[in-house]
PDB file of N, CA, C, O and CB in Angstrom:
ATOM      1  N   UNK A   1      59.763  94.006  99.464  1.00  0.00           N
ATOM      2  CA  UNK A   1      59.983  94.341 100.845  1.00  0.00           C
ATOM      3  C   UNK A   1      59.947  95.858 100.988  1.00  0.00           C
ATOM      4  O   UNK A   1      60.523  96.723 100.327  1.00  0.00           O
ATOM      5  CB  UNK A   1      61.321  93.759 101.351  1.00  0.00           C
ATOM      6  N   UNK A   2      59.345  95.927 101.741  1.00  0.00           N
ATOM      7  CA  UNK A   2      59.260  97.558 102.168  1.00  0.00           C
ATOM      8  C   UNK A   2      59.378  98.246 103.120  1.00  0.00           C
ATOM      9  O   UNK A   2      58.424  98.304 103.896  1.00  0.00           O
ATOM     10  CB  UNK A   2      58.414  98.037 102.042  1.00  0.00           C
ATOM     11  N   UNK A   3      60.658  99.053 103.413  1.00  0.00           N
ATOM     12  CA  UNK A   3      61.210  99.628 104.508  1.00  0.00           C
ATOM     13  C   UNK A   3      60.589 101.089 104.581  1.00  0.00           C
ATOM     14  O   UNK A   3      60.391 101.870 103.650  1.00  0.00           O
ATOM     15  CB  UNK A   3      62.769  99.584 104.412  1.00  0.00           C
ATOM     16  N   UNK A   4      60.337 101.249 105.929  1.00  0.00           N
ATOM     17  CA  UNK A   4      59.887 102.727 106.115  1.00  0.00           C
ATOM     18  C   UNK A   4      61.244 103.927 105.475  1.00  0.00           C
ATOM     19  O   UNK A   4      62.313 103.693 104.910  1.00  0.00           O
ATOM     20  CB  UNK A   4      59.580 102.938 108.052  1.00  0.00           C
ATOM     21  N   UNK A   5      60.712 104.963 105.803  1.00  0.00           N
ATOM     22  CA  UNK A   5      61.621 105.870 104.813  1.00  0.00           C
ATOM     23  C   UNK A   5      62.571 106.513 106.241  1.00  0.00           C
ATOM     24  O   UNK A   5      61.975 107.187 107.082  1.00  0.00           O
ATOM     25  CB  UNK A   5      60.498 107.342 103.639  1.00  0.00           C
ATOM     26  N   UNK A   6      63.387 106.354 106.322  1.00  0.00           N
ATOM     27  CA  UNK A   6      64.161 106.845 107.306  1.00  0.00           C
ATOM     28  C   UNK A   6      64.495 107.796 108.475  1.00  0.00           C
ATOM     29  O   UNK A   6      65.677 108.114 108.337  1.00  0.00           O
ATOM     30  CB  UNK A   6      64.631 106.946 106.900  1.00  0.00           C
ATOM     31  N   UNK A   7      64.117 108.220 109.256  1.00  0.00           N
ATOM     32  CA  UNK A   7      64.044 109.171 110.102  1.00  0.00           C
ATOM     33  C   UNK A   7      64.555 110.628 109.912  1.00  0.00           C
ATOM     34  O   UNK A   7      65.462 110.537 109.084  1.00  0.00           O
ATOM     35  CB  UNK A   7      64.550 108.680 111.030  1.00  0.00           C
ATOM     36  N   UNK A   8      64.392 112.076 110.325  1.00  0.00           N
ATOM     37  CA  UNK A   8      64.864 112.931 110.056  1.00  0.00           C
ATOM     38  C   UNK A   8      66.011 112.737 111.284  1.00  0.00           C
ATOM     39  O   UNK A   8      67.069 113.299 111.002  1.00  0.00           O
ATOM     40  CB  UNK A   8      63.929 114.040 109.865  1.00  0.00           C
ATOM     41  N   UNK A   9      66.007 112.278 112.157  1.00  0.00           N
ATOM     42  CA  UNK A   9      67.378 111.785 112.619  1.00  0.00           C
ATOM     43  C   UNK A   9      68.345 110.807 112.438  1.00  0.00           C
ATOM     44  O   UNK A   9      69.443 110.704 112.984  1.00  0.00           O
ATOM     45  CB  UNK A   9      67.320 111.627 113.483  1.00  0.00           C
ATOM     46  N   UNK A  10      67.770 110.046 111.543  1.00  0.00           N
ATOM     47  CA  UNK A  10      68.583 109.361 111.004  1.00  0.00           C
ATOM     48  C   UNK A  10      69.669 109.565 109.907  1.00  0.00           C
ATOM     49  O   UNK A  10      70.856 109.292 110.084  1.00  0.00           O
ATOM     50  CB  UNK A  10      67.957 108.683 110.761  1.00  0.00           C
ATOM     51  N   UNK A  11      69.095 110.120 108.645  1.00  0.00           N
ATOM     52  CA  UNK A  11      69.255 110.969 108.042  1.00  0.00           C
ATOM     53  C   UNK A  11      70.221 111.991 108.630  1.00  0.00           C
ATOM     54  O   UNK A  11      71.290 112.087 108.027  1.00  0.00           O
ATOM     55  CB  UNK A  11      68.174 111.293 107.765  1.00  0.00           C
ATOM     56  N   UNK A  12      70.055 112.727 109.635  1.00  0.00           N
ATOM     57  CA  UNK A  12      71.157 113.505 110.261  1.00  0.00           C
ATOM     58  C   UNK A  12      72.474 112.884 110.674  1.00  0.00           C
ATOM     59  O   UNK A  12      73.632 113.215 110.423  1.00  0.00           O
ATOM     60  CB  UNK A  12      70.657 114.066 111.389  1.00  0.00           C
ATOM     61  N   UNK A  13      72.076 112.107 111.225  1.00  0.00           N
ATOM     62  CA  UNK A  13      73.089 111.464 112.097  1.00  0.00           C
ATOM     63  C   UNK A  13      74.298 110.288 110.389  1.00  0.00           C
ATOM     64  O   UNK A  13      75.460 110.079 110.037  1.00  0.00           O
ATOM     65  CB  UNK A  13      71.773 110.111 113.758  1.00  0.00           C
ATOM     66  N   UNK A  14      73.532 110.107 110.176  1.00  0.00           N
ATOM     67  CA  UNK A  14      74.145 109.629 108.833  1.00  0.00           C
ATOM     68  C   UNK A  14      74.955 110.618 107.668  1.00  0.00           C
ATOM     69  O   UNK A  14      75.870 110.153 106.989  1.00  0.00           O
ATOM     70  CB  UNK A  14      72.955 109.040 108.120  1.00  0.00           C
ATOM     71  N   UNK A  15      74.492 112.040 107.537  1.00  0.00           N
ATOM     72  CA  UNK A  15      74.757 113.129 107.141  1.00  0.00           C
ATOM     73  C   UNK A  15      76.540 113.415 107.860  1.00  0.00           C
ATOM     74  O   UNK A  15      77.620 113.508 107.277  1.00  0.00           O
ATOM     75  CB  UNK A  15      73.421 114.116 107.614  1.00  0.00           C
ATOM     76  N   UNK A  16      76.159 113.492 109.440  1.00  0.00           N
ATOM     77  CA  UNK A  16      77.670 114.109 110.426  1.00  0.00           C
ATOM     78  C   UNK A  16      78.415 112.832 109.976  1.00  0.00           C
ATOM     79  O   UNK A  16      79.363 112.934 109.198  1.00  0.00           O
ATOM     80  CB  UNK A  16      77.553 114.325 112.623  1.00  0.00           C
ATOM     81  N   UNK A  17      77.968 111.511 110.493  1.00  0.00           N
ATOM     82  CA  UNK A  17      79.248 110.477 110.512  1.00  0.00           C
ATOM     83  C   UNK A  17      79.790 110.990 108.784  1.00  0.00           C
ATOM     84  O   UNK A  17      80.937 111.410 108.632  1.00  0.00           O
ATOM     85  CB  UNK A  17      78.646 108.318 110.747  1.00  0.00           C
ATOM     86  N   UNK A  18      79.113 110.918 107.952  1.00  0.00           N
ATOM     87  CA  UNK A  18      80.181 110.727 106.435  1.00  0.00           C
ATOM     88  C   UNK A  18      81.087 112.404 106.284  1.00  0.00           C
ATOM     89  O   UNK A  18      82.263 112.597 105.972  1.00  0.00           O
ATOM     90  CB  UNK A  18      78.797 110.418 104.511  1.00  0.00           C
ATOM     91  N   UNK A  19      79.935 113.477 106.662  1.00  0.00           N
ATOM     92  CA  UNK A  19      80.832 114.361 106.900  1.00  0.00           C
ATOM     93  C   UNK A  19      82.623 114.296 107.940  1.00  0.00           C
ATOM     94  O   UNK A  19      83.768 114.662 107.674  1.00  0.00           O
ATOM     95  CB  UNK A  19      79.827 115.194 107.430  1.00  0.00           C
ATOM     96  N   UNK A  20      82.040 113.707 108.996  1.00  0.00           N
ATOM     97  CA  UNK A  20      83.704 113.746 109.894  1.00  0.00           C
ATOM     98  C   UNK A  20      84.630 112.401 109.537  1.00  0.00           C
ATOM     99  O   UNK A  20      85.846 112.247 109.645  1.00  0.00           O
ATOM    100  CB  UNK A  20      83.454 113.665 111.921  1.00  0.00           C
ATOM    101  N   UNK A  21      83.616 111.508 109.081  1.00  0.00           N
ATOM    102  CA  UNK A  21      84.638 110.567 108.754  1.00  0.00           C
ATOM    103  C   UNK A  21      85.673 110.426 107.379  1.00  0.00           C
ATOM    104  O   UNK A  21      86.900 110.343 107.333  1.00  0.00           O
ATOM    105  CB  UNK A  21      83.932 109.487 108.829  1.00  0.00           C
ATOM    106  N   UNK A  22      84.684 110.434 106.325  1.00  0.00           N
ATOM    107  CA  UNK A  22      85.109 110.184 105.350  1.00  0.00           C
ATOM    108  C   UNK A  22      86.533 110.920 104.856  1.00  0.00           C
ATOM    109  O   UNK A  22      87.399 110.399 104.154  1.00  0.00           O
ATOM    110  CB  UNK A  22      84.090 110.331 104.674  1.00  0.00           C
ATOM    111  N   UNK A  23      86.535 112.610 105.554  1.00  0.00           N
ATOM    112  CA  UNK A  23      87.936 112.904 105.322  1.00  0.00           C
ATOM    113  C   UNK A  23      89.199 112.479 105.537  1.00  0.00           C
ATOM    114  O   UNK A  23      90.241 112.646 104.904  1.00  0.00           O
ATOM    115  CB  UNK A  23      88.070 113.646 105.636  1.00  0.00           C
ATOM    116  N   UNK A  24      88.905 111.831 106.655  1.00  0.00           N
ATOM    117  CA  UNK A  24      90.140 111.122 107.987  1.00  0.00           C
ATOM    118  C   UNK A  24      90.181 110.257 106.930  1.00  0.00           C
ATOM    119  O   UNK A  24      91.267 110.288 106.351  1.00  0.00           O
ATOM    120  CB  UNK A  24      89.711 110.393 109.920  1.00  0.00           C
ATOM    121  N   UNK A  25      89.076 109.206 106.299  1.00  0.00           N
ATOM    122  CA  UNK A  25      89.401 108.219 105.628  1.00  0.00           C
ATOM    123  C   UNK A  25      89.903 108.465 104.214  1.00  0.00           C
ATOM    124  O   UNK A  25      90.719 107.632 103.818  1.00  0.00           O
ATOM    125  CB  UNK A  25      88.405 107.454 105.677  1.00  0.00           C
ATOM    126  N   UNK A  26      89.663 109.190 103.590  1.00  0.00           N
ATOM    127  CA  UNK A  26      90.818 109.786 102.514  1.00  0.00           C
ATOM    128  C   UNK A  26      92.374 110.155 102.731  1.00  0.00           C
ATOM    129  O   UNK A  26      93.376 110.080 102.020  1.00  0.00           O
ATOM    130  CB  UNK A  26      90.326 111.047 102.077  1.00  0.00           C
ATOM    131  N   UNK A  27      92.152 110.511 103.811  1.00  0.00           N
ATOM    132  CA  UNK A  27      93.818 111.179 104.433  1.00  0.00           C
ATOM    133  C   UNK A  27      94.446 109.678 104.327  1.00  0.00           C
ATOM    134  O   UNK A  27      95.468 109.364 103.718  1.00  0.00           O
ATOM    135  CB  UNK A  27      93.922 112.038 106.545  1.00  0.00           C
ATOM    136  N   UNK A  28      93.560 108.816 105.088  1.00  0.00           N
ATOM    137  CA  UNK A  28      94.349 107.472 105.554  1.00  0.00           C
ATOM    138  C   UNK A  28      94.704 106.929 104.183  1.00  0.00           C
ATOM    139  O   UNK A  28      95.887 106.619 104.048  1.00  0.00           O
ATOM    140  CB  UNK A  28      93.383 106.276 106.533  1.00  0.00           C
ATOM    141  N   UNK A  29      93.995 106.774 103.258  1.00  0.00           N
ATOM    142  CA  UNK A  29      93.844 105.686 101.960  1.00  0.00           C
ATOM    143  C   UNK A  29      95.406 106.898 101.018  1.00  0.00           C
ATOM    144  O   UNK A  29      96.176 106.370 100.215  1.00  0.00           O
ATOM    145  CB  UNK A  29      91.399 105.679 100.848  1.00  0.00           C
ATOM    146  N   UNK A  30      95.515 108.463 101.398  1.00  0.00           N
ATOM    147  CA  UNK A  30      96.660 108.713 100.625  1.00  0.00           C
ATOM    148  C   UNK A  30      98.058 108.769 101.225  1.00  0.00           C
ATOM    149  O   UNK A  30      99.053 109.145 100.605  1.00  0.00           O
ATOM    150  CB  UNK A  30      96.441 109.854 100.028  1.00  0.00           C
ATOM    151  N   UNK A  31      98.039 108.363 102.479  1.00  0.00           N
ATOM    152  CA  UNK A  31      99.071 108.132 103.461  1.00  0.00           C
ATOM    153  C   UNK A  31      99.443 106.690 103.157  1.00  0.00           C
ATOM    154  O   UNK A  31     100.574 106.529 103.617  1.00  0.00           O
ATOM    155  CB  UNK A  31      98.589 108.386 105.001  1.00  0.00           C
ATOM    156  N   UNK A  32      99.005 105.549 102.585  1.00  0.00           N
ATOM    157  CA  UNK A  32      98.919 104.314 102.604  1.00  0.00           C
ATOM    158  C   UNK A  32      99.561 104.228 101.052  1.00  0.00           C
ATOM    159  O   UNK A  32     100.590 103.657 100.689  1.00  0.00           O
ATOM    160  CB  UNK A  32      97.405 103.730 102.988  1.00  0.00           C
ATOM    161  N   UNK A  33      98.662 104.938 100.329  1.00  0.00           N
ATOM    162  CA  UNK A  33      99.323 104.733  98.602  1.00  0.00           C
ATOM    163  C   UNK A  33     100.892 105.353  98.398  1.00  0.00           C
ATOM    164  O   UNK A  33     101.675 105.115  97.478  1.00  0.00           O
ATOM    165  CB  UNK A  33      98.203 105.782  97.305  1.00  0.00           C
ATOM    166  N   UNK A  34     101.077 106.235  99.587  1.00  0.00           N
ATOM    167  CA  UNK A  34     102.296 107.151  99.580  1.00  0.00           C
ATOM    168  C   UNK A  34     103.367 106.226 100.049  1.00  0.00           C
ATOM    169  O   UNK A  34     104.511 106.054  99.629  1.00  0.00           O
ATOM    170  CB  UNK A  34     102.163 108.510 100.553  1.00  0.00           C
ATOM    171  N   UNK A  35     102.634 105.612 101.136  1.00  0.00           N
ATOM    172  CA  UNK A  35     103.862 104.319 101.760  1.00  0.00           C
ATOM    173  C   UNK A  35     104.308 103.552 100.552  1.00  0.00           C
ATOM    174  O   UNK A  35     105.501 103.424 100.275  1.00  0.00           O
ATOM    175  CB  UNK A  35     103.130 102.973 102.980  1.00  0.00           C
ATOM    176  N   UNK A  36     103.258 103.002  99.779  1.00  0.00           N
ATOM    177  CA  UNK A  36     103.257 101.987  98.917  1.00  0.00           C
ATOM    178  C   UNK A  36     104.096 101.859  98.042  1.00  0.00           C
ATOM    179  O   UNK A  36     104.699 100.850  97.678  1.00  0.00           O
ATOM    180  CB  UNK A  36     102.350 101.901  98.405  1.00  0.00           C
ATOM    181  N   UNK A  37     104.183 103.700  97.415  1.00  0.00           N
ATOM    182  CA  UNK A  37     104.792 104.102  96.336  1.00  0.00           C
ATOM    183  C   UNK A  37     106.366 104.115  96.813  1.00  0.00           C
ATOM    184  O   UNK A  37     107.274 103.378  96.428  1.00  0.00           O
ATOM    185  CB  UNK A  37     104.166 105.484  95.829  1.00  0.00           C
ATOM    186  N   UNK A  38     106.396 104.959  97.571  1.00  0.00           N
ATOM    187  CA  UNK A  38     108.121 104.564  98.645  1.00  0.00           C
ATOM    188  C   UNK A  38     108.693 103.129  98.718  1.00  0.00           C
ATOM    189  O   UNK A  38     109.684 102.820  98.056  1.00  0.00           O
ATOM    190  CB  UNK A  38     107.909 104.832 100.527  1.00  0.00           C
ATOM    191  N   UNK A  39     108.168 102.409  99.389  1.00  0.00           N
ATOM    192  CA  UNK A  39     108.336 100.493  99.329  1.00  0.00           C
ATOM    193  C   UNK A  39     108.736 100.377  98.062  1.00  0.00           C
ATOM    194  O   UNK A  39     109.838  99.837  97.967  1.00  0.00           O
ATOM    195  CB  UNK A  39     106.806  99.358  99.545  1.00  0.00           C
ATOM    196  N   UNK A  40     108.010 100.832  96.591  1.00  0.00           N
ATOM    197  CA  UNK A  40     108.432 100.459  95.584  1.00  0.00           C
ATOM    198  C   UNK A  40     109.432 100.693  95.055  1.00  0.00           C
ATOM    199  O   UNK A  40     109.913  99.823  94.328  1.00  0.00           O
ATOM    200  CB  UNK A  40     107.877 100.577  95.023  1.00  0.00           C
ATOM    201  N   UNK A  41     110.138 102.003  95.235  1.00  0.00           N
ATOM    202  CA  UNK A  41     111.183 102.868  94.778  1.00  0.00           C
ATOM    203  C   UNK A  41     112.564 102.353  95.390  1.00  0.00           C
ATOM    204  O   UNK A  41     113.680 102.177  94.899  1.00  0.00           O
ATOM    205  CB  UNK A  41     110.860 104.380  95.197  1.00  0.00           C
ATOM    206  N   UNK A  42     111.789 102.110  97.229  1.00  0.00           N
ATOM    207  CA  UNK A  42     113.310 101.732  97.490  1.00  0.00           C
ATOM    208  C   UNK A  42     113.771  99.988  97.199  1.00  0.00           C
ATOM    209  O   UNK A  42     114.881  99.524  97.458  1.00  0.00           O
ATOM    210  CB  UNK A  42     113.595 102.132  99.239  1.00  0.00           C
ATOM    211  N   UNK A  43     112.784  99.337  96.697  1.00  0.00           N
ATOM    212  CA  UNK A  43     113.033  97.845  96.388  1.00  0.00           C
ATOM    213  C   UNK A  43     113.921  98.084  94.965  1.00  0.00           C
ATOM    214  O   UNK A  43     114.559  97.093  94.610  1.00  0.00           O
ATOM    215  CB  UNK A  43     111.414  96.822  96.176  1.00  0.00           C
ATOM    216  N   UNK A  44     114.021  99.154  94.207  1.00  0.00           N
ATOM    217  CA  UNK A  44     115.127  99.156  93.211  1.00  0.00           C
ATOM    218  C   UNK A  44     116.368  99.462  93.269  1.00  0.00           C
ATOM    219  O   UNK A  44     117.122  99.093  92.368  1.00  0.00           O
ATOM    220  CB  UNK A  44     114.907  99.751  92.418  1.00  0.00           C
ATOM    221  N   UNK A  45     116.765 100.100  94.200  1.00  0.00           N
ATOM    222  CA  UNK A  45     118.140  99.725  94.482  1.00  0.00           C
ATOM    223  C   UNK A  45     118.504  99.588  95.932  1.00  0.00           C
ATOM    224  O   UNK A  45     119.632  99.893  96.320  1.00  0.00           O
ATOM    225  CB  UNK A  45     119.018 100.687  93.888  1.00  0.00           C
ATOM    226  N   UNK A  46     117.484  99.091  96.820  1.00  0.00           N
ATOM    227  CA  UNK A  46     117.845  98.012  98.476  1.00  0.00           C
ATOM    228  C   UNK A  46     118.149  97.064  98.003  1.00  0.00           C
ATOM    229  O   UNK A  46     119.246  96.513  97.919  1.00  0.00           O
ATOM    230  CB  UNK A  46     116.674  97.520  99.680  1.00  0.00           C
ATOM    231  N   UNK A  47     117.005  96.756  97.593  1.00  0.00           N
ATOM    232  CA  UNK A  47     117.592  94.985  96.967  1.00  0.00           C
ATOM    233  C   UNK A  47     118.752  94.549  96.380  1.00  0.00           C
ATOM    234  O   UNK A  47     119.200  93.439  96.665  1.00  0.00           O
ATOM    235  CB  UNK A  47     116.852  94.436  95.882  1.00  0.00           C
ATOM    236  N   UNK A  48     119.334  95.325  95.543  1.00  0.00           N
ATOM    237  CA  UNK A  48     120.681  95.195  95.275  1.00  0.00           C
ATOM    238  C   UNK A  48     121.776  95.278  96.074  1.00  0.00           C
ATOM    239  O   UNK A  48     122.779  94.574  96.189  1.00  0.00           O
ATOM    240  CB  UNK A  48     120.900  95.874  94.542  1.00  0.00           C
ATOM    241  N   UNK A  49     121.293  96.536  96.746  1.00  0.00           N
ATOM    242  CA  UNK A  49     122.600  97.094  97.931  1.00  0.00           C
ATOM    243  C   UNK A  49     122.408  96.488  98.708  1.00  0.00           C
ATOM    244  O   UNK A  49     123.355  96.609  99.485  1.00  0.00           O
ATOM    245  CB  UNK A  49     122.775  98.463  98.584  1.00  0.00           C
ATOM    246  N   UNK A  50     121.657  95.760  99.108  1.00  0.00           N
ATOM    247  CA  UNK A  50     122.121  94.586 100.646  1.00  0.00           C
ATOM    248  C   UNK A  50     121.567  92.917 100.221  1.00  0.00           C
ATOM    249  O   UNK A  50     121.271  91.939 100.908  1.00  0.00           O
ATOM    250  CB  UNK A  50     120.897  95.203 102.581  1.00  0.00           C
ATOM    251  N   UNK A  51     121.608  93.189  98.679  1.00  0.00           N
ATOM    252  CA  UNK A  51     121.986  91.369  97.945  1.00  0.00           C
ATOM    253  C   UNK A  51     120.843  90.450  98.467  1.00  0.00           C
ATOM    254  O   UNK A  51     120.994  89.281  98.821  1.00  0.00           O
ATOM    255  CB  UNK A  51     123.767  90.457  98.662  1.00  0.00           C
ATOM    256  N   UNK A  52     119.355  91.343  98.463  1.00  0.00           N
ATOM    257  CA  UNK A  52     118.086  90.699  98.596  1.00  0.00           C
ATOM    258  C   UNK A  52     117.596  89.935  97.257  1.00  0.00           C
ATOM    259  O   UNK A  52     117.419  90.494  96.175  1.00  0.00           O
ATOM    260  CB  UNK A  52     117.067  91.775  99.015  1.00  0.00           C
ATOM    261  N   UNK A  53     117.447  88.840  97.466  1.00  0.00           N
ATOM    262  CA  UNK A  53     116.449  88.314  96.275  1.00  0.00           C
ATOM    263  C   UNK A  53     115.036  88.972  96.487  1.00  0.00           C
ATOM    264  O   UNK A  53     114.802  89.843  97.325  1.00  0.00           O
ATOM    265  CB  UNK A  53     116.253  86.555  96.301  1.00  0.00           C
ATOM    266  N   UNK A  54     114.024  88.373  95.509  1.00  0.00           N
ATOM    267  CA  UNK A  54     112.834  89.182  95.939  1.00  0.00           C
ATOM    268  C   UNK A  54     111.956  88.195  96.796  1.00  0.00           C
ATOM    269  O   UNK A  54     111.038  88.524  97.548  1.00  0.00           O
ATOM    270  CB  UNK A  54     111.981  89.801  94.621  1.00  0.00           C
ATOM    271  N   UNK A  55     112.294  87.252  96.605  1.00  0.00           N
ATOM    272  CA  UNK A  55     111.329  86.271  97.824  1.00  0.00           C
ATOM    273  C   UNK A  55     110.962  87.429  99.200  1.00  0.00           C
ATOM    274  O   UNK A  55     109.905  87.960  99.540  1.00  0.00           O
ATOM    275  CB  UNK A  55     112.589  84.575  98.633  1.00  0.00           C
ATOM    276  N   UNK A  56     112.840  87.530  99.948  1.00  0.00           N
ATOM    277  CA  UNK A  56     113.105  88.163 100.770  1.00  0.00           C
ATOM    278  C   UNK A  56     112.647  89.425 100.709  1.00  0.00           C
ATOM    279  O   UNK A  56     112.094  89.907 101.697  1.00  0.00           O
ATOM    280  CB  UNK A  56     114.131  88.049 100.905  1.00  0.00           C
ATOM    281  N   UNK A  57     112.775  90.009  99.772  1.00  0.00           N
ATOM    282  CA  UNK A  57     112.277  91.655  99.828  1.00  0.00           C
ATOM    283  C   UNK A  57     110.587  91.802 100.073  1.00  0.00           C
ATOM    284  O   UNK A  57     109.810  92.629 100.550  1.00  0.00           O
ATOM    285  CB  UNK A  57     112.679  92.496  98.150  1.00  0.00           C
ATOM    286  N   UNK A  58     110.537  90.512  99.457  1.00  0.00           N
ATOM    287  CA  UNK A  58     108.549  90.253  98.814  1.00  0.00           C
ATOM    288  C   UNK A  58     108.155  90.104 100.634  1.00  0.00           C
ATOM    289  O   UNK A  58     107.267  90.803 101.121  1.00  0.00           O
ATOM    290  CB  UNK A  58     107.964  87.931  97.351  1.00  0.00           C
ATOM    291  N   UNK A  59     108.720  89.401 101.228  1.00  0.00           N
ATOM    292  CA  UNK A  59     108.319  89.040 102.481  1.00  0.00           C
ATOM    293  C   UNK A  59     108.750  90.101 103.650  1.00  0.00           C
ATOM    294  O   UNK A  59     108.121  90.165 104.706  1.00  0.00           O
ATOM    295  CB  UNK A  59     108.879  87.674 102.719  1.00  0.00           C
ATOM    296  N   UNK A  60     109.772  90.849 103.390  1.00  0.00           N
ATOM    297  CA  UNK A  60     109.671  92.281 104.453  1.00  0.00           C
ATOM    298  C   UNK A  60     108.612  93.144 103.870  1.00  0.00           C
ATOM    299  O   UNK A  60     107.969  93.770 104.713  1.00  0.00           O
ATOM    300  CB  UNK A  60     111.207  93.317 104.538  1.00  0.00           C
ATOM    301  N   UNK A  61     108.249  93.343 102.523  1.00  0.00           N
ATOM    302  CA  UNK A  61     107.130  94.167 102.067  1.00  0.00           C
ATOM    303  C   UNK A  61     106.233  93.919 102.750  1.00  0.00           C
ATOM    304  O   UNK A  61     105.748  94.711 103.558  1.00  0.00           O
ATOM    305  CB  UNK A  61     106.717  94.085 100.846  1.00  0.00           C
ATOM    306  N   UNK A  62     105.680  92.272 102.461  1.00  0.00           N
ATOM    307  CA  UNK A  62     104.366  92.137 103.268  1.00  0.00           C
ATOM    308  C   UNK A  62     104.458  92.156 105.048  1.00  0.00           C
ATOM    309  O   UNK A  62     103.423  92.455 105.643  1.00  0.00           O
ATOM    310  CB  UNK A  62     103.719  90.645 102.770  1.00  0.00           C
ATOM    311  N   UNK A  63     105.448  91.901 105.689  1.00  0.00           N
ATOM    312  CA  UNK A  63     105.492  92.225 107.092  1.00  0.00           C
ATOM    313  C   UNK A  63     105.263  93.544 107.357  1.00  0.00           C
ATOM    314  O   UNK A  63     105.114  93.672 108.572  1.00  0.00           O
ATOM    315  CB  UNK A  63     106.669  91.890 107.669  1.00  0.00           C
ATOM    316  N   UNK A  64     105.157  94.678 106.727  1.00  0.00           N
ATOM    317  CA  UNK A  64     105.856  95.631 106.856  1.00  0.00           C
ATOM    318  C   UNK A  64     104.030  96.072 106.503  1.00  0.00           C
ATOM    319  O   UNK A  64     103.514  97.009 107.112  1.00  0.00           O
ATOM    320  CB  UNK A  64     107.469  95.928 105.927  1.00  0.00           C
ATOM    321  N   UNK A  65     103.379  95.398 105.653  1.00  0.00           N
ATOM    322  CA  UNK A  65     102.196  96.539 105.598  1.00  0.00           C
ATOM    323  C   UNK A  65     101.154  95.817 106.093  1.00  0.00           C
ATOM    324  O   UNK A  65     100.082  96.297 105.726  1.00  0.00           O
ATOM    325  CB  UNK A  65     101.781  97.202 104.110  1.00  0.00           C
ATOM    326  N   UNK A  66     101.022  94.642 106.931  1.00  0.00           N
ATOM    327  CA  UNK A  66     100.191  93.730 108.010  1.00  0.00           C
ATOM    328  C   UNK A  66     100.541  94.680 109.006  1.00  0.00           C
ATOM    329  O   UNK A  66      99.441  94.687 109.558  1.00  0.00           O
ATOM    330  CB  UNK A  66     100.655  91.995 108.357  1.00  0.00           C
ATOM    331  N   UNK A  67     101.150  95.410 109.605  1.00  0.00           N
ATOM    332  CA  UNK A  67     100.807  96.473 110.195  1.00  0.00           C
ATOM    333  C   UNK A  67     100.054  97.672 110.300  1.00  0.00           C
ATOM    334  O   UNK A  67     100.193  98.404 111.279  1.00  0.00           O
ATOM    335  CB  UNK A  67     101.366  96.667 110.245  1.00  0.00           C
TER     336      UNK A  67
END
């Protein structure tokens, strides 16, 4: 199959979107691992201090990042 070779505007326009996006989308993906890492830290001693099993803890985790 053989596709023509892509436009010099295409090419451009493909160039800006990864330029403006892709940063926002890094920011997002280390804002997300940062949450993640927090959730984990405080499930070692929440869970104790307010007498969560982990079912319960397992199931506010996942409510909590379906957002």
């Amino acid at each position: 199959m053989n596709l023509p070779p892509p436009s010099a505007v295409a090419q451009s326009a493909t160039r800006r979107i990864t330029r403006r996006l892709l940063p926002f989308l890094w920011l997002l993906y280390v804002i997300a691992f940062l949450d993640r890492v927090n959730v984990a830290y405080a499930a070692l001693q929440m869970s104790h201090d307010l007498n969560f099993s982990d079912r319960v803890f397992g199931f506010g985790a996942g409510v909590f990042f379906i957002g």
